[in-house]
C-alpha positions as CSV (number, residue, x, y, z in Angstrom):
1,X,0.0,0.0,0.0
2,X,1.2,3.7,-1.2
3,X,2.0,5.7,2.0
4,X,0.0,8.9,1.6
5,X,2.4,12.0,1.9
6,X,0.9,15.3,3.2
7,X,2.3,18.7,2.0
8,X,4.2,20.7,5.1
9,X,3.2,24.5,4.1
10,X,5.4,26.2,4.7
11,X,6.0,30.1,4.7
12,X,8.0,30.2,1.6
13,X,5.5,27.4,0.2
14,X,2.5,29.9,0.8
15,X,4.3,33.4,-0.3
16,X,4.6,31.0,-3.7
17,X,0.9,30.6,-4.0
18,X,0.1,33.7,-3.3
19,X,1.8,34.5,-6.7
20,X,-0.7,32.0,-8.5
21,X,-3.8,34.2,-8.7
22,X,-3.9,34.4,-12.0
23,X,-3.7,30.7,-12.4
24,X,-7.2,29.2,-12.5
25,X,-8.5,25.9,-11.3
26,X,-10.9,24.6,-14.2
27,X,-12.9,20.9,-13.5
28,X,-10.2,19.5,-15.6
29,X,-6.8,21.6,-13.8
30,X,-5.1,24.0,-13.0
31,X,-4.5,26.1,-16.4
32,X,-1.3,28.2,-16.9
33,X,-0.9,30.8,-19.8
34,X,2.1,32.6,-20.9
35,X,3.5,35.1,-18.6
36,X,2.6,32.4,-15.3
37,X,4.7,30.2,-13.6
38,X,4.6,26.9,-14.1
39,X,5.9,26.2,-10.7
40,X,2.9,27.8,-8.9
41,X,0.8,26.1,-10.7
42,X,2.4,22.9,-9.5
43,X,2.2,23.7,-5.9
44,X,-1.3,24.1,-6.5
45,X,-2.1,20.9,-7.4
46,X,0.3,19.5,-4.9
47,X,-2.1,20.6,-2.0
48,X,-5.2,20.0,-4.0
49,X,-6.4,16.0,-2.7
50,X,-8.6,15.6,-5.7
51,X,-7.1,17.6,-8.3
52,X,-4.0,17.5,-9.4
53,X,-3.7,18.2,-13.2
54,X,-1.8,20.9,-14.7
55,X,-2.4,22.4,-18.5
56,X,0.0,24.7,-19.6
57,X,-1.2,26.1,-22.9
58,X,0.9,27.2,-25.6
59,X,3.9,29.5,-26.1
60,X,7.2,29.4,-24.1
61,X,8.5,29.3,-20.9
62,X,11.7,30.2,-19.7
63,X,13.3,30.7,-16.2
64,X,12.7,34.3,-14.6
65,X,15.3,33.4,-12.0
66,X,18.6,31.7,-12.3
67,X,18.3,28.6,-10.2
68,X,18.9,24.5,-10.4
69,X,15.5,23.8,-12.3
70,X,12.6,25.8,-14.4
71,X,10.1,23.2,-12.6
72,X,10.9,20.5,-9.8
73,X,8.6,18.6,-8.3
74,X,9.4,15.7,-5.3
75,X,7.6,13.7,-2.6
76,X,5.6,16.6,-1.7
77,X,4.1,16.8,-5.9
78,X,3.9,12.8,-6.2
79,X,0.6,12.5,-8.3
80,X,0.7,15.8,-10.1
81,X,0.1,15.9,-14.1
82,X,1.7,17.8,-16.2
83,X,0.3,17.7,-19.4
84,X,1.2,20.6,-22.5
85,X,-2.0,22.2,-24.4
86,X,-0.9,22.6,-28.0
87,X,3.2,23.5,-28.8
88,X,4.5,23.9,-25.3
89,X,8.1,24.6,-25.2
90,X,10.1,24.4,-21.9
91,X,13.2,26.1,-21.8
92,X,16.2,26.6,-20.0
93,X,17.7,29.3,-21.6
94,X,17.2,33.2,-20.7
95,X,19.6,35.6,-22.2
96,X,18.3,38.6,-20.5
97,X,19.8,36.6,-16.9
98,X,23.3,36.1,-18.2
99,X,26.0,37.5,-19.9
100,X,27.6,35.9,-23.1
101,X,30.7,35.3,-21.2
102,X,29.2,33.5,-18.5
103,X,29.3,29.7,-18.3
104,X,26.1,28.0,-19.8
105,X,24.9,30.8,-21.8
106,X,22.5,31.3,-22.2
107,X,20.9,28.5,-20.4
108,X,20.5,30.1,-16.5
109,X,19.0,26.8,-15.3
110,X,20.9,23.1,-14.4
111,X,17.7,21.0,-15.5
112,X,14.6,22.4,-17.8
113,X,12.5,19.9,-15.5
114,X,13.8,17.8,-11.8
115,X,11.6,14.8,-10.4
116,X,13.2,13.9,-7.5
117,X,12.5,11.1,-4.3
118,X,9.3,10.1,-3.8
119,X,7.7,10.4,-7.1
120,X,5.6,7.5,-8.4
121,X,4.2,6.5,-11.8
122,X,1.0,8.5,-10.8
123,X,2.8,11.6,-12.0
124,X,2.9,12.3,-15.6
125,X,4.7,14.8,-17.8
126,X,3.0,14.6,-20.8
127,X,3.8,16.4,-24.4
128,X,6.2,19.2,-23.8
129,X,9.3,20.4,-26.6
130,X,12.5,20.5,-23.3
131,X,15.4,22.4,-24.7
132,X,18.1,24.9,-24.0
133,X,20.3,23.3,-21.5
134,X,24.1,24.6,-21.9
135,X,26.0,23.1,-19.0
136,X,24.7,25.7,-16.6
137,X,25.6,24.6,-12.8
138,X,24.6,25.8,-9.3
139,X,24.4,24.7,-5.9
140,X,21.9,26.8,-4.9
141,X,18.5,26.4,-3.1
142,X,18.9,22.5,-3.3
143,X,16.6,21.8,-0.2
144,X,14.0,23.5,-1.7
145,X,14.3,21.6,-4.9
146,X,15.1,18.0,-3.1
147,X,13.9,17.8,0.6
148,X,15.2,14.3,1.4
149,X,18.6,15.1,3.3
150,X,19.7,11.4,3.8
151,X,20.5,10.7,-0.2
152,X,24.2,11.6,-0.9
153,X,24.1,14.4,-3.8
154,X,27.1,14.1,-6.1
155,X,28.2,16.6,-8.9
156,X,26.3,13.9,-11.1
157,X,22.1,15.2,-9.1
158,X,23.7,19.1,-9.9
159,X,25.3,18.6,-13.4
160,X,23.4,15.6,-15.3
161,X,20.4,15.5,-17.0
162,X,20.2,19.0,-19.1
163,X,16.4,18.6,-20.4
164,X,15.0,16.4,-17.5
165,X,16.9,14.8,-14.0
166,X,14.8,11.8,-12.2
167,X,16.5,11.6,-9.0
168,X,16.4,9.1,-6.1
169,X,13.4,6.8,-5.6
170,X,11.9,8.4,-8.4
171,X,9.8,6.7,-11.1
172,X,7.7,8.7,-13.3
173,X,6.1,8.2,-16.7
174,X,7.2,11.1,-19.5
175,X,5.2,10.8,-22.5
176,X,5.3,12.7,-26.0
177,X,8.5,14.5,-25.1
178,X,10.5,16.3,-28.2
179,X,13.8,16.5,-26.1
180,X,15.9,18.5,-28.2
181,X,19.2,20.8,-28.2
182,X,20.4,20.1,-25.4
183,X,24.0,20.4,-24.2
184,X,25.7,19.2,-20.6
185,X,28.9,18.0,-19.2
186,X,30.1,15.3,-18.5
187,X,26.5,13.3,-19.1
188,X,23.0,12.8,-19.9
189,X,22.0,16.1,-21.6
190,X,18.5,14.8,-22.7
191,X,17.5,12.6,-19.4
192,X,19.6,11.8,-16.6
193,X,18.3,8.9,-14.3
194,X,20.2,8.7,-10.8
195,X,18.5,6.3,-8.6
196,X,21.6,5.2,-6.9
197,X,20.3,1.2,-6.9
198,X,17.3,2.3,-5.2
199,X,15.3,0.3,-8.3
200,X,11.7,-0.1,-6.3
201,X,10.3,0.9,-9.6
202,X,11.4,2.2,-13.3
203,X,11.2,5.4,-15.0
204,X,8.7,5.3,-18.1
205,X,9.7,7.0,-21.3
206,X,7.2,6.8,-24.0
207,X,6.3,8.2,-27.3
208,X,9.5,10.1,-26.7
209,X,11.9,12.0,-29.8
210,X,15.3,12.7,-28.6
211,X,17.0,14.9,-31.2
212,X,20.5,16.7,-31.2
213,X,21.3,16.4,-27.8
214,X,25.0,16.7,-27.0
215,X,26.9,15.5,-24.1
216,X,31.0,16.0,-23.0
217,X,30.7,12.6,-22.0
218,X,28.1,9.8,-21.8
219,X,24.3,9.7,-23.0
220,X,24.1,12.6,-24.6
221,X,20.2,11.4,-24.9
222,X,19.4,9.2,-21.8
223,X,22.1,8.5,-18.9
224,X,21.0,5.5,-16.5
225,X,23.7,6.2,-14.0
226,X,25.1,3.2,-11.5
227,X,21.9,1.4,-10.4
228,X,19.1,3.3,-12.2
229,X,15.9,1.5,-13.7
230,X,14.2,2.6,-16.8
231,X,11.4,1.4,-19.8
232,X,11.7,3.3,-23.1
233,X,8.7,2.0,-25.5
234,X,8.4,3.5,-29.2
235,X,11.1,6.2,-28.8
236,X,13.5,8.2,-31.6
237,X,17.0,8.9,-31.5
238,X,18.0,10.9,-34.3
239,X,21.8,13.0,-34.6
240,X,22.8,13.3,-30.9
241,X,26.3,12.9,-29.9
242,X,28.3,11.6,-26.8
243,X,32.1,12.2,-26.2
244,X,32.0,15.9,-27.8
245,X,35.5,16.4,-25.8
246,X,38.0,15.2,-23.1
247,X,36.4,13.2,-20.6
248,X,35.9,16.0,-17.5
249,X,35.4,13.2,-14.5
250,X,38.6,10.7,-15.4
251,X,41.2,14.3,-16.2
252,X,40.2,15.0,-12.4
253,X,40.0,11.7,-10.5
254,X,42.6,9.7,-13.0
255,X,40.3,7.1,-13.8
256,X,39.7,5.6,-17.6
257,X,38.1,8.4,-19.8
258,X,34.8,7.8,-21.2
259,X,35.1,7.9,-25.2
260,X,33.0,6.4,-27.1
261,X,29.9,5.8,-25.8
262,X,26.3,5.4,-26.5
263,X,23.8,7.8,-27.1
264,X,22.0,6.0,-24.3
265,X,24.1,4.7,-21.9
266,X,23.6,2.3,-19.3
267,X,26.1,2.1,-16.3
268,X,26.5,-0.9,-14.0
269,X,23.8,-3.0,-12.1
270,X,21.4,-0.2,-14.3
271,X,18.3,-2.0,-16.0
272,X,16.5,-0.6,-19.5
273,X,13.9,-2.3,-21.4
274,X,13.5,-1.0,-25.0
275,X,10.4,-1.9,-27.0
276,X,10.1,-0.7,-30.1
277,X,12.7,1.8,-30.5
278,X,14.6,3.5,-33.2
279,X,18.4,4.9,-33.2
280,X,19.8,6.5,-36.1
281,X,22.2,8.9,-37.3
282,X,23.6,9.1,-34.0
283,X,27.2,9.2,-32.4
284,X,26.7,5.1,-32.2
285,X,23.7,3.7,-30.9
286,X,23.5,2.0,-27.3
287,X,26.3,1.3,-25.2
288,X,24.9,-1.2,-22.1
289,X,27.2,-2.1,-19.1
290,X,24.2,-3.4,-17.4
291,X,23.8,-7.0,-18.5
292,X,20.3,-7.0,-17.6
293,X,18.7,-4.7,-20.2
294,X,16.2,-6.4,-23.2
295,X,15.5,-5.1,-26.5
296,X,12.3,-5.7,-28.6
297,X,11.3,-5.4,-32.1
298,X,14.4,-2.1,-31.9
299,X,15.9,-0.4,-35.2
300,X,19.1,0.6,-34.8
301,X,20.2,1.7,-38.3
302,X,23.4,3.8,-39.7
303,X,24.3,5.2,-36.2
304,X,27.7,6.7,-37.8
305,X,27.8,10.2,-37.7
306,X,31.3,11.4,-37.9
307,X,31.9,13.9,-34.9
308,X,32.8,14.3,-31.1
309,X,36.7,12.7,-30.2
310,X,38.3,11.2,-33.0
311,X,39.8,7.8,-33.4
312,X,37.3,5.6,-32.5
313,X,35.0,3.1,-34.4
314,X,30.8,3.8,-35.1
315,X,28.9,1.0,-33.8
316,X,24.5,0.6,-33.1
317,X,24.7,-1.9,-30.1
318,X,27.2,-2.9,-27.3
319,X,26.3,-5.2,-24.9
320,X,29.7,-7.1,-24.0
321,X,28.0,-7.3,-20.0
322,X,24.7,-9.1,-21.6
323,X,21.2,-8.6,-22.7
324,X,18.4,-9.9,-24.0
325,X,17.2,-9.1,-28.1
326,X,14.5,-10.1,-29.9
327,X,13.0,-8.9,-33.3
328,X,15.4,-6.4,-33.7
329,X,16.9,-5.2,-36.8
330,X,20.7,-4.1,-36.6
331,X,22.5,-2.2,-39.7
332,X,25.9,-1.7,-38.2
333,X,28.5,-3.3,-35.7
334,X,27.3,-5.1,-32.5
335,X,30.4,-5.4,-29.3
336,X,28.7,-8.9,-28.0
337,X,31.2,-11.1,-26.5
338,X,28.8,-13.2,-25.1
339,X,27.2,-13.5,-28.0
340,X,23.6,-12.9,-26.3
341,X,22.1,-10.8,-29.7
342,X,21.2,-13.8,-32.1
343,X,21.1,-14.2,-36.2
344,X,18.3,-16.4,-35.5
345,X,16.1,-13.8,-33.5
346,X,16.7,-10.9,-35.1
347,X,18.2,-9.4,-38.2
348,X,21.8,-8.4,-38.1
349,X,22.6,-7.2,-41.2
350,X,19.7,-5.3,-41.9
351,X,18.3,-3.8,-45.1
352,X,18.3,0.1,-45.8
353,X,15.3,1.5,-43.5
354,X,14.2,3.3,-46.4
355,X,12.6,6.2,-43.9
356,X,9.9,8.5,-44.4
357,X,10.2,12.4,-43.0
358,X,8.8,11.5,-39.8
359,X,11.4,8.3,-39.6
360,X,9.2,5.3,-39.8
361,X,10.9,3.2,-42.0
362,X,9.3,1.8,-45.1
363,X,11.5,-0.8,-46.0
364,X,9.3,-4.0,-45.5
365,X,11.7,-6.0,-43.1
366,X,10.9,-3.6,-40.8
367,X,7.0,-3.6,-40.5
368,X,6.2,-4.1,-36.4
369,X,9.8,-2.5,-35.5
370,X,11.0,0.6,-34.5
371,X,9.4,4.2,-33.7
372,X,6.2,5.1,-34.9
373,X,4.7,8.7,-34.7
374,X,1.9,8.9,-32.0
375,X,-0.4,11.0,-34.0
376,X,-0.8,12.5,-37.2
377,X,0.2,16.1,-37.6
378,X,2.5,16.0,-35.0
379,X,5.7,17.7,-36.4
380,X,8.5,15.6,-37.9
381,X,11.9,15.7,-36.0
């Protein structure tokens, strides 16, 4: 049984929704326009026992303040949906806080969106465009953001996960995401997933499009750090890049540099199930340290765009710890030692995809693999 969690108002907590008046509670939310902050809006619905759906309508929405995160929610929000009305566009970039000289312009934020401890699958960010991270970093007003004292907070909870950072026992479902532009160091510029082997439950990524998100390091698009859990069903992967430069965490603790990695990566004892998703034209495909990851009915096609550190081989799937693959169609090298990622069940030397502008390929080999769009009209990458 789910332990109910009750809001502590507190002063600071009330002074914030005094600032919501203009927000309005509707039978169906709480409804922000331009010009509101999203983040009053979420307190809201926090406090609210039978309502806690927020619509944020269209246009964009940037940080007014520099701080760790544009919109956070954690055990106090668990339950709260965020769902985007029309093209919603989340940013983390503000020029008008921030000098071109300063580090992470113009971004002003460290995350577009945190979900940290104490979130479950009841809350839902649904349909948003996340971009603008730029490596921006600060320390500052991280009890606010992440109440829960006891979890050890490593440069990794402040610098990782540019677009979105699930933190702790966290385990949300983000649907209908365009993640996109995104740029941190060392990793996980698009999503970030830290649950330091607290793996009660797994993050839920679906309907996702992850496009030209950069990292100095590792998973430029999704970064399951040491111990993390996550399920990514009918997802795109389309020109981001890992390993733009020198590795930043081995030149200061003199461990092996990171160098040529996945544009999702999976560290040790870190899960991911993949159904039905599509890498291409990326900086390599998936690199899995896990060995307990599966993949279903996955395209993982031409994954050999030429940039980031030199010297180093293109390749769609390594999984040298273990995995599990099935109905998968693979056009490029596989690192499989163990030799887990069969002729029999899958299709290794694929045929040309043959995509269409919104990347479903048309190629008949691949009918039942791969991403599909999840409705029609909905912009190609």
């Amino acid at each position: 049984m789910k332990r109910a969690i009750v809001p502590v108002l507190s002063v600071s907590w009330l002074a914030t929704v005094r600032l919501a008046a203009a927000i309005s509670l509707q039978t169906d939310g709480y409804h922000v326009h331009p010009g509101d902050r999203i983040q009053d809006a979420v307190q809201l619905a926090a406090a609210n026992p039978t309502n806690k759906v927020v619509k944020v309508h269209a246009g964009e929405y940037r940080p007014e303040a520099k701080r760790q995160a544009l919109v956070w929610l954690n055990r106090f929000h668990d339950g709260v949906r965020l769902e985007a009305v029309g093209q919603v566009t989340l940013t983390a970039a503000n020029p008008q806080l921030a000098l071109p000289s300063d580090p992470g312009f113009p971004a002003v934020v460290n995350h577009v969106l945190y979900l940290g401890d104490g979130i479950s699958s009841a809350t839902v960010v649904k349909g948003f465009r996340i971009t603008g991270a730029n490596g921006f970093v600060t320390k500052e007003g991280t009890r606010e953001m992440e109440p829960d004292r006891t979890l050890p907070k490593n440069h990794f909870f402040y610098s990782d996960g540019g677009a979105v950072k699930i933190f702790g026992r966290s385990y949300p479902v983000l649907k209908e995401l365009e993640i996109v532009d995104n740029f941190t160091s060392p990793c996980g510029a698009g999503i970030s997933v830290q649950h330091q082997d607290q793996k009660q439950g797994e993050v839920v990524v679906e309907d996702c499009v992850f496009l030209r998100n950069r990292a100095q390091g590792t998973g430029s698009a999704v970064d399951l750090l040491a111990g993390s859990a996550a399920r990514l069903r009918n997802c795109l992967f389309v020109a981001n890049v890992s390993n733009v430069g020198e590795d930043p965490v081995a030149k200061t603790s003199g461990e092996r540099p990171f160098v040529n990695n996945g544009v999702l990566t999976i560290f040790w004892r870190s899960r991911a199930v993949l159904e039905r998703c599509t890498f291409t034209g990326n900086r390599n495909g998936v690199d899995d340290m896990g060995g307990e990851s599966s993949y279903t009915a996955c395209v993982l096609a031409d994954n050999t765009l030429d940039t980031g550190l030199k010297g180093y081989g293109r390749y769609a799937l390594a999984v040298n710890a273990g995995a599990k693959a099935k109905g998968c169609l693979v056009r490029g090298k596989v690192h499989d030692v163990r030799h887990d990622v069969s002729a029999t069940d899958n299709i290794l030397d694929a045929p040309a995809p043959a995509f269409d502008a919104a990347f479903v390929p048309t190629a008949p080999a691949y009918a039942g693999a791969g991403y599909r769009p999840v409705a029609a009209g909905r912009p190609a990458p």
